[in-house]
N, C-alpha and C positions, 0 to 999 in steps of 0.2 A: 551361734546366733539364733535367737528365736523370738520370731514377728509374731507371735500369737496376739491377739487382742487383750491386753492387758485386765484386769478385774479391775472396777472404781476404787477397790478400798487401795488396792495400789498404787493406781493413778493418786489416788488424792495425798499419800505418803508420802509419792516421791512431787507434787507439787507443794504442799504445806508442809508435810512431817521432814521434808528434810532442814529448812530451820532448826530444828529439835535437834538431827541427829548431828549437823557439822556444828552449833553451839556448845553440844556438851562433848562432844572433843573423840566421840567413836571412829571409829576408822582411823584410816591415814591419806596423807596429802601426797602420799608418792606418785609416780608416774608408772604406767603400766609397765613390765618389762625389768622393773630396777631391783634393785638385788635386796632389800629390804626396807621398814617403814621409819618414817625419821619419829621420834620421841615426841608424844602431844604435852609433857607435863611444863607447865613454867616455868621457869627459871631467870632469877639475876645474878650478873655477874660484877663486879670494879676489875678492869682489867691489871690495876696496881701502874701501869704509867700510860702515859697520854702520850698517843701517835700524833704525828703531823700529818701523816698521811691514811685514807680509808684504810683497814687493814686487810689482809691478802686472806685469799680462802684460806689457806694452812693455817692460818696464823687464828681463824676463826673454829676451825677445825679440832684445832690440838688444845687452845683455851691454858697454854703455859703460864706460870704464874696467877693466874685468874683467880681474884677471890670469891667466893658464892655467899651470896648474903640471903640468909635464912626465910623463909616465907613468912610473913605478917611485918616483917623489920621494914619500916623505913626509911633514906637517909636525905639527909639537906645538903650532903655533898660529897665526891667524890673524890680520892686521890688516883686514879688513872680514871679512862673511858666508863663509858655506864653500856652496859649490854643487858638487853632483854630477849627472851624467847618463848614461845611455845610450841618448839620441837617444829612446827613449819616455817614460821617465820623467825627473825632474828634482827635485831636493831640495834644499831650500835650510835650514842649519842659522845660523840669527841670533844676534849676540852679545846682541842684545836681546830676545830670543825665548825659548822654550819645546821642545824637540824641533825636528823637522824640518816643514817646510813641503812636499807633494807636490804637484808639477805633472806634470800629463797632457800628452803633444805630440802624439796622435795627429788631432786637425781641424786642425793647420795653425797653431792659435795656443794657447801654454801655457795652460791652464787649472788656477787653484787647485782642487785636489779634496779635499785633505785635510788635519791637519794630526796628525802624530804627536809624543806626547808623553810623560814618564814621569810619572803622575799624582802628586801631585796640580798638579803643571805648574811648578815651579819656574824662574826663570832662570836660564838656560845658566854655568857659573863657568866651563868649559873645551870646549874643539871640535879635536879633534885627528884629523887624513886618517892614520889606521894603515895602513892597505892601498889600494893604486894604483895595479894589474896591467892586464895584459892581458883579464883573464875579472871581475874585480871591482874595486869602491871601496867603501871603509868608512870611514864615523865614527864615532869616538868621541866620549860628550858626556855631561859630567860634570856636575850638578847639584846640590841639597840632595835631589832625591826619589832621585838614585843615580847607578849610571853605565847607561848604555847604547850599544850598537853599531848602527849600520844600514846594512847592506848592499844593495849596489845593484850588480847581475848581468849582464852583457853579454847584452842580446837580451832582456833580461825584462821584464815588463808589473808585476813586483812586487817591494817593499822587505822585504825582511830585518830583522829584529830580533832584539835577545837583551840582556836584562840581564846586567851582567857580575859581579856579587857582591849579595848579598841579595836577599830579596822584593820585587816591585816588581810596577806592574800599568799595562800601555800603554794608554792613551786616546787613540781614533780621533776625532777632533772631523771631523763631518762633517755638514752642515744636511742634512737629509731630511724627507720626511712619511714614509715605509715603509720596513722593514726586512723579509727574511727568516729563515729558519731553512728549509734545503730541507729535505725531507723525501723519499727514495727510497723507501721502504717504506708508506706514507702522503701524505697531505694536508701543505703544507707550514702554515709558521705564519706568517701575515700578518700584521705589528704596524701598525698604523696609529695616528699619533701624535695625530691629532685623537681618536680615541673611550679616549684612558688617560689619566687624570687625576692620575696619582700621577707628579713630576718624577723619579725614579730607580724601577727596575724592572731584577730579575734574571730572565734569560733559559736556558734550560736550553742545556747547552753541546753543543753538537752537529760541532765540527771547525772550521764555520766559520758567516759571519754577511754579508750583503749589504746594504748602504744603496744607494738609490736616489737616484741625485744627480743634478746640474745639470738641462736643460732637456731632460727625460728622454732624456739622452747619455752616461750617465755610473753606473757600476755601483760601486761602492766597496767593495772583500771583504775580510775578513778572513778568516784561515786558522791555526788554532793544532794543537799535536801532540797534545792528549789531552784527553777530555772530563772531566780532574777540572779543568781552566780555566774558572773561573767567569767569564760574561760578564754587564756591567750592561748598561742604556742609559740615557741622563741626555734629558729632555725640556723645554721651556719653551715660553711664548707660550700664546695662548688663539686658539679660535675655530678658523676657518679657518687662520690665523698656527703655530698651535700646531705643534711642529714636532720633530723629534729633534734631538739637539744635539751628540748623539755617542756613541761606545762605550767600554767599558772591559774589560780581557781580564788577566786575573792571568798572569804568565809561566805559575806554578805553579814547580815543582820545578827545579834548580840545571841552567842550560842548557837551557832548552826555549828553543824560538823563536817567532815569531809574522811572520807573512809578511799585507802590506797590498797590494794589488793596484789596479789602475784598469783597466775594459773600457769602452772610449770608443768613443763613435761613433754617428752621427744616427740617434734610431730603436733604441739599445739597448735601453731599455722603453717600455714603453708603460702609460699607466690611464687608464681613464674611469669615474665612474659608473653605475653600474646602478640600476633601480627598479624592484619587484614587478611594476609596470605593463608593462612592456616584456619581460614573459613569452613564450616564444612570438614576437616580432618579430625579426624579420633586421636586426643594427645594423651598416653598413658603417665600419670603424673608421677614422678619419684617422691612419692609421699602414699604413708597410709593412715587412714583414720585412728589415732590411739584407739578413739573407743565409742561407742555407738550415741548421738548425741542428734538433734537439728545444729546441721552444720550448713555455713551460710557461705554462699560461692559469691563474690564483690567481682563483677567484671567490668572493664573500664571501656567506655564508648570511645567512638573518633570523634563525639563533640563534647569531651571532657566528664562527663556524666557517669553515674555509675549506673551497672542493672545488676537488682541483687536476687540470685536464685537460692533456693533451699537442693541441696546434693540429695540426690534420690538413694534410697539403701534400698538392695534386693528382696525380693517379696518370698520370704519362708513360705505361704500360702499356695504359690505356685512359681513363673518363670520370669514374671516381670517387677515392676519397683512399686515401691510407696515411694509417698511425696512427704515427710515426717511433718506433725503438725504438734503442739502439744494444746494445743484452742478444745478441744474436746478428748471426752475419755475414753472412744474409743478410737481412738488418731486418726481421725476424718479433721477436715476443715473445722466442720459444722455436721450438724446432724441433717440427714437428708430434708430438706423443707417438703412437704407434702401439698399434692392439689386441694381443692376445693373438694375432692369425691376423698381424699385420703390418700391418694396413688402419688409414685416418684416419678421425677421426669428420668425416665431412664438414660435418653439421650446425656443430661448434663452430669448426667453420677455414671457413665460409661465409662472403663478405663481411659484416661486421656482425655475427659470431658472437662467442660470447663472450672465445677464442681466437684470433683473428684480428685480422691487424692491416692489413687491407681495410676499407674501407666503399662503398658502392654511391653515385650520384651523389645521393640525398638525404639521405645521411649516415646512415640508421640504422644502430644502434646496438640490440643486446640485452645487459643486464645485471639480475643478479639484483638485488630490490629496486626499482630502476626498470624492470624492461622495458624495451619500446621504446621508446627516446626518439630524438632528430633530435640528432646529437653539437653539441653548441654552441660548439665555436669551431674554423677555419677560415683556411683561404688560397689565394689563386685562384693563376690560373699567371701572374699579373704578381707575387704574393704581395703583395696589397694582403690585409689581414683583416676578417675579419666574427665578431661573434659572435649567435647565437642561443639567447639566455639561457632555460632550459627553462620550462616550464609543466608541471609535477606537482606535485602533492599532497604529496610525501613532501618536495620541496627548492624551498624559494621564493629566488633572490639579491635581494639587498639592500645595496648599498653598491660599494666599491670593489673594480676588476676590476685587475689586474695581469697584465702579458705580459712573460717576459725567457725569452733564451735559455739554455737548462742546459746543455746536452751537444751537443759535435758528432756529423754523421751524417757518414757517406762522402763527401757532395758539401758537406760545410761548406769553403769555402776555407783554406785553409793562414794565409792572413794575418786569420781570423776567430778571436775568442777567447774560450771560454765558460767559466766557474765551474770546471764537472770537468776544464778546461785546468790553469785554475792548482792546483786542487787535485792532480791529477797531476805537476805540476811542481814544488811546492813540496812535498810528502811523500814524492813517489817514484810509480813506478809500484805497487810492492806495498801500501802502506799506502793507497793512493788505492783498490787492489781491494779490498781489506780493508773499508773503510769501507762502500763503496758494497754492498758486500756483492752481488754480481753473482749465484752461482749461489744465493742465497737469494731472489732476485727472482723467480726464471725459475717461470714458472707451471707445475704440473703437469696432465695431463690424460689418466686411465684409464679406460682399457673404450671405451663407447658409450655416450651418453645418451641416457636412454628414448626422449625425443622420436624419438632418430634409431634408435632398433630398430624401433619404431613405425611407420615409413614404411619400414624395408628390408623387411621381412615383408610389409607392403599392397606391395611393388614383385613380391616371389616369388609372393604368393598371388595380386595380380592376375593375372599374367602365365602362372599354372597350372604353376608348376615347385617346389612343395612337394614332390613326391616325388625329383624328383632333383638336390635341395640338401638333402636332412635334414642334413649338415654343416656348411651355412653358417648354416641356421637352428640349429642350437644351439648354433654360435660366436656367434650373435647375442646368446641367451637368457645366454650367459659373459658376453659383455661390459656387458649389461645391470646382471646381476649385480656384475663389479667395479669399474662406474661409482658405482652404491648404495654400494657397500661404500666405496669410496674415500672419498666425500665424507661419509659416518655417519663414518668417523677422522679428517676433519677437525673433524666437528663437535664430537664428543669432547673433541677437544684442545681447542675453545675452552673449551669448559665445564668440562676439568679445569682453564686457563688461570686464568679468571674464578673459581671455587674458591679455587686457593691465593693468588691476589691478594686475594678476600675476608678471608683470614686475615689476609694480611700489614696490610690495613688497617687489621684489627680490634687490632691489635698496637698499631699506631703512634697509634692513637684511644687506646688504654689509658697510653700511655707519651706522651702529647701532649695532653691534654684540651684545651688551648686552640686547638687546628685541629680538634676536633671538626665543625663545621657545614663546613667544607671536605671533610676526611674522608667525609663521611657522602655530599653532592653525588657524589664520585668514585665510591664503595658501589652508589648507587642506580644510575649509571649500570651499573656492572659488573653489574650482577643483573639488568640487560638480557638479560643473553646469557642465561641460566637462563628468563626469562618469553618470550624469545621462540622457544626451543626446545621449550618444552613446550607451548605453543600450536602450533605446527605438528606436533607430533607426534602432541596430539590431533587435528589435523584428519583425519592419514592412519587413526588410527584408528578414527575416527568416520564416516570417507568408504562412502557406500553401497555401493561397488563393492567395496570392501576389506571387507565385515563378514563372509564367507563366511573369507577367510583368512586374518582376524587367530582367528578360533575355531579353526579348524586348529590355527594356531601355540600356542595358548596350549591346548590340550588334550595336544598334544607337550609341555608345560611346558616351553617356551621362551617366554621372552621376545618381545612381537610387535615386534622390532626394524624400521628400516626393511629391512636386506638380511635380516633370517629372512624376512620377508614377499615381499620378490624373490625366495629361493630356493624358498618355499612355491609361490609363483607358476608356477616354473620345471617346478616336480616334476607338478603339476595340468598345464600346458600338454602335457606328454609323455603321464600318467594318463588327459587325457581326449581324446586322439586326434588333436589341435591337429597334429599332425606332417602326417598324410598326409590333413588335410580336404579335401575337394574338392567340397561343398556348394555351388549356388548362392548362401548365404547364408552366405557364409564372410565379407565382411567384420563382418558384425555379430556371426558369434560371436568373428573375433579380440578385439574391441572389445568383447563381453561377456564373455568370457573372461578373456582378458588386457594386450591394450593401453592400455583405461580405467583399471586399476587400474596397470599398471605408471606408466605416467606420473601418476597422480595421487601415487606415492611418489615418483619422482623431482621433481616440481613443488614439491612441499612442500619435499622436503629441498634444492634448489637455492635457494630463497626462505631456508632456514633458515640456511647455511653463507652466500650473500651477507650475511644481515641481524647474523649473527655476527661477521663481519668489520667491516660499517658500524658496529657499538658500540663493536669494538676501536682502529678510527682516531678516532673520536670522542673514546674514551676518552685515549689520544693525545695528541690535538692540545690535552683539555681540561686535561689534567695540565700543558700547558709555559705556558696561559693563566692557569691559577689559580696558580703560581709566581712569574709576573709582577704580580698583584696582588697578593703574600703569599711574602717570600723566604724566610719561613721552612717555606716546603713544597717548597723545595729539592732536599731530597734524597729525598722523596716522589713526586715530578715524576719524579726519574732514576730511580728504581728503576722505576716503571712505562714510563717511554718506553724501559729497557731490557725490559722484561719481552712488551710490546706487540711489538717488532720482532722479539723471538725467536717469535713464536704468527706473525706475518704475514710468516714465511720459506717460500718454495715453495706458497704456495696452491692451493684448486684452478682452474682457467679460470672455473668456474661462481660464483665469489666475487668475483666484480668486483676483483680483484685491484688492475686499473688503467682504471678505464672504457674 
């Protein structure tokens, strides 16, 4: 394994050029470890008699009897099954059947993964091979529920679909206990089939949707063109048994499409168990990473909720981890933001910084809200995993942990294939940047943070060179200032956020009484952001060290804002001689002066923009969970998870953006 910093012409390869290379059919779709690659060329086949039942691996295997119909030929009907493949995937369309049956070929032996269908599952009246190129195969397959097309791609890991005249809504039949909903901008949404008691449950539409299948090898996505595609999921069995049974996805509007995907291979996820009790202990997981990827750790709260971390890989560089990012080219977050003078806040791009995407070899971790914590989940350099489930106060886990890989990095393999693969593949590259919504991720990060004005002043003043940096020291006291300032406009924005979504709710209560008690749960959480802003604002203004220059500010009748009160600060440091002190007792007057108080505004208001943000994902994740018990909050659910991803665009570093 080797971390070296990637070259851009690479990076940009393996972001855009790999389109190019999984379309035209290079590589292979095997799984790491397996004994050889499965065949990319297409292929049709009439099995010569028609099964009643799926047919068995062997049976797909061996291809007995099987006739092969010539490439450019195509036929209006079959005398057995119609089978298509291109050496990764494999479809089998039955005269006694329903839709298409998908096998996965990437271990070496087909595996049934899925079964697609046009709900509500009609049998087949017609199965016609339309197209039987060079670059694709297609079937046609006429029903009572309609007609439908599925296309099958030379070199691709996913099937094609498109209804061909009226409404219709495809059903993914796939046995799972989990499903997701990724989430880029937030915590994703973990469905777990044992703790939903209701046998059908609508899911807010988000592009695409993952089941978690076979003997955790086996990833099964769905991919649709627009989120007015409402998606169900259908569940049965009880107990541990209880299980998901399958999905359902509306075309929507005349020509959309819907692309069903398989990512195969030993080790594609992983879950275990968690319990409060194993807070705090290092759990070495019986899983190892196939292969080097941002791999996404889904850990489940004790108030239902998910927290989702990015698995840190070992730092080739030296003894501690990267945090994997694929937002920039050179697998930073973001590129350092620079002061007003040019210079980095060293403090936030310090290993472990809030900005940074370093950690030290015992993994800490500073973010607003938790502080310091030990980052809990991990990979050594065999890339065997561990997780170290936290022990705070603010987040107990409880329940099922999930590990899959999201997105590739520089050193993912070429024949490795992750989610934002196929989503790039199957939307395009622009619409796939679109979604992911890239430069609305990328964290922002202005001025200096107190903390770190704080210690470059105790570095000048120790050292006795106040008189001849009076320039750098009041580029200091600037950046101070537009770090305040920065982070007061985001906090604004939450609170103007949380305002007009209070309305909107207040609307939909008035024009909806009978989601009243759901309603109101969503309210109380939003008025979060309001109760815990104005508790920390009392704090700074109540802080003994601040009681001299909120009376200032407020005799100027201004407002003791946090940055009036940074500037107040600013103007007193110069006033009263702070420039050219050269007392033996100069660190105590900084520190009675100015650096107590300045950091006691920024401490608050970095606690208050993190804790801002934890309501807003919260808020979030709770809207797509109260949807699913309750379809008729629907469209209540989309308007705020639209409304949430626009407030949690560009945040500041200091908001725990992405722990």
């Amino acid at each position: 394994m080797n971390f070296a910093r990637p070259s851009g012409a690479f990076l940009l390869f393996c972001v855009l050029g790999i389109a190019t290379t999984l379309a035209g059919g290079y590589g292979t779709a095997f799984a790491q470890g397996t004994a050889e690659p499965a065949r990319a060329a297409l292929a049709v086949w009439d099995t010569g008699t028609a099964s009643a039942e799926a047919l068995a691996s062997e049976a797909v295997e061996h291809k007995n009897g099987w006739k092969r119909i010539r490439s450019g030929e195509t036929v209006n009907g079959f005398q057995g099954d119609a089978v298509v493949s291109n050496g990764r995937l494999l479809a089998v369309a039955r005269q006694h059947g329903s839709g298409i049956e998908l096998y996965a070929l990437g271990l070496g032996k087909p595996a049934l993964r899925a079964r697609l269908l046009l709900a509500p599952g009609a049998t087949s009246d017609r199965i016609a091979l339309t197209e039987n190129g060079r670059a694709a195969v297609c079937l046609e397959m006429a029903s009572k529920s309609g007609v439908a097309r599925f296309r099958l791609k030379r070199g691709e890991l996913f099937v094609e679909s498109q209804v061909v005249s009226g409404e219709a809504t495809l059903r993914v039949e796939c046995p799972s206990r989990f499903a997701v909903l990724p989430d880029f901008f937030a915590d994703d949404i973990l469905f777990d089939a044992r703790k939903v008691s209701l046998d059908k449950v609508e899911l807010p539409s988000e592009n695409f949707l993952l089941h978690f299948t076979g003997r955790q090898d086996a990833i099964v996505m769905s991919v649709f063109e627009n989120r007015a595609q409402d998606v169900r999921v259908t569940l049965a069995g009880k107990g541990d048994e209880r299980a998901i049974t399958g999905s359902e996805i509306d075309f929507g509007k005349q020509g959309s499409k819907i692309w069903v995907a398989v990512l195969e291979g030993a080790g594609m996820w992983h879950s275990i168990d968690v319990q409060p009790a194993q807070a705090g202990k290092i759990l070495p997981l019986q899983w190892k990473m196939p292969f080097l990827a941002q791999w996404r750790v889904d850990l489940t709260r004790k108030d239902g909720l998910t927290d989702s971390w990015d698995m840190l890989l070992p730092d080739k560089e030296g003894n501690g981890f990267i945090k994997p990012s694929w937002l920039a080219q050179d697998g930073q977050i973001s590129k350092p933001t620079r002061t007003a003078t040019g210079e980095v806040d060293r403090d936030a791009y310090r290993p472990g910084g809030p900005a940074s995407d370093r950690l030290g070899p015992d993994r800490r971790r500073w973010t607003t809200v938790l502080g310091h914590v030990p980052y809990p989940c991990w990979s050594d350099h065999d890339r065997h995993g561990f997780l170290q489930p936290l022990k705070h106060k603010r987040v107990t886990f409880d329940g099922p942990v999930l590990i899959y890989a999201l997105n590739r990095l520089a050193e993912t393999p070429v024949t490795s294939y992750t989610p934002v693969d196929i989503v790039r593949n199957t939307l395009g590259v622009g619409p796939c940047q679109y979604i992911l919504d890239v430069e609305g991720q990328k964290q922002e990060h202005v001025g200096r943070a107190t903390c770190h004005v704080r210690t470059l002043l105790n570095e000048v003043y120790g050292s006795h060179r106040q008189k001849e940096m009076h320039k750098e020291i009041e580029n200091y006291l600037g950046d101070a200032l537009d770090f305040v300032t920065h982070i007061r406009n985001r906090v604004l924005a939450y609170v103007s956020f949380g305002k007009d979504l209070r309305k909107y709710l207040a609307e939909e209560r008035a024009a909806h009484p009978e989601l009243k008690e759901s309603l109101n749960e969503l309210e109380a959480l939003t008025r979060e952001i309001d109760v815990r802003v104005e508790s920390r604002i009392q704090a700074i203004l109540r802080h003994q060290m601040l009681k001299e220059t909120v009376a200032e500010v407020q005799k100027q009748q201004v407002e003791p804002t946090p940055p009036a009160l940074a500037a107040q600060l600013n103007r007193d440091f110069l006033a009263k001689g702070l420039l050219d002190y050269e007392g033996a007792d100069w660190a105590r007057k900084l520190k009675k002066e100015y650096t107590d108080a300045l950091t006691a505004i920024g401490g608050e208001q970095d606690e208050m923009v993190g804790e801002c943000r934890w309501v807003v994902k919260a808020l979030r994740q709770k809207a797509g969970i109260l949807m699913a018990t309750d379809p008729r909050l629907a469209p209540v659910a989309a308007e705020i998870r639209a409304r949430t991803q626009k407030i949690l665009r560009g945040g500041a570093a200091y908001e725990g953006a992405r722990h």
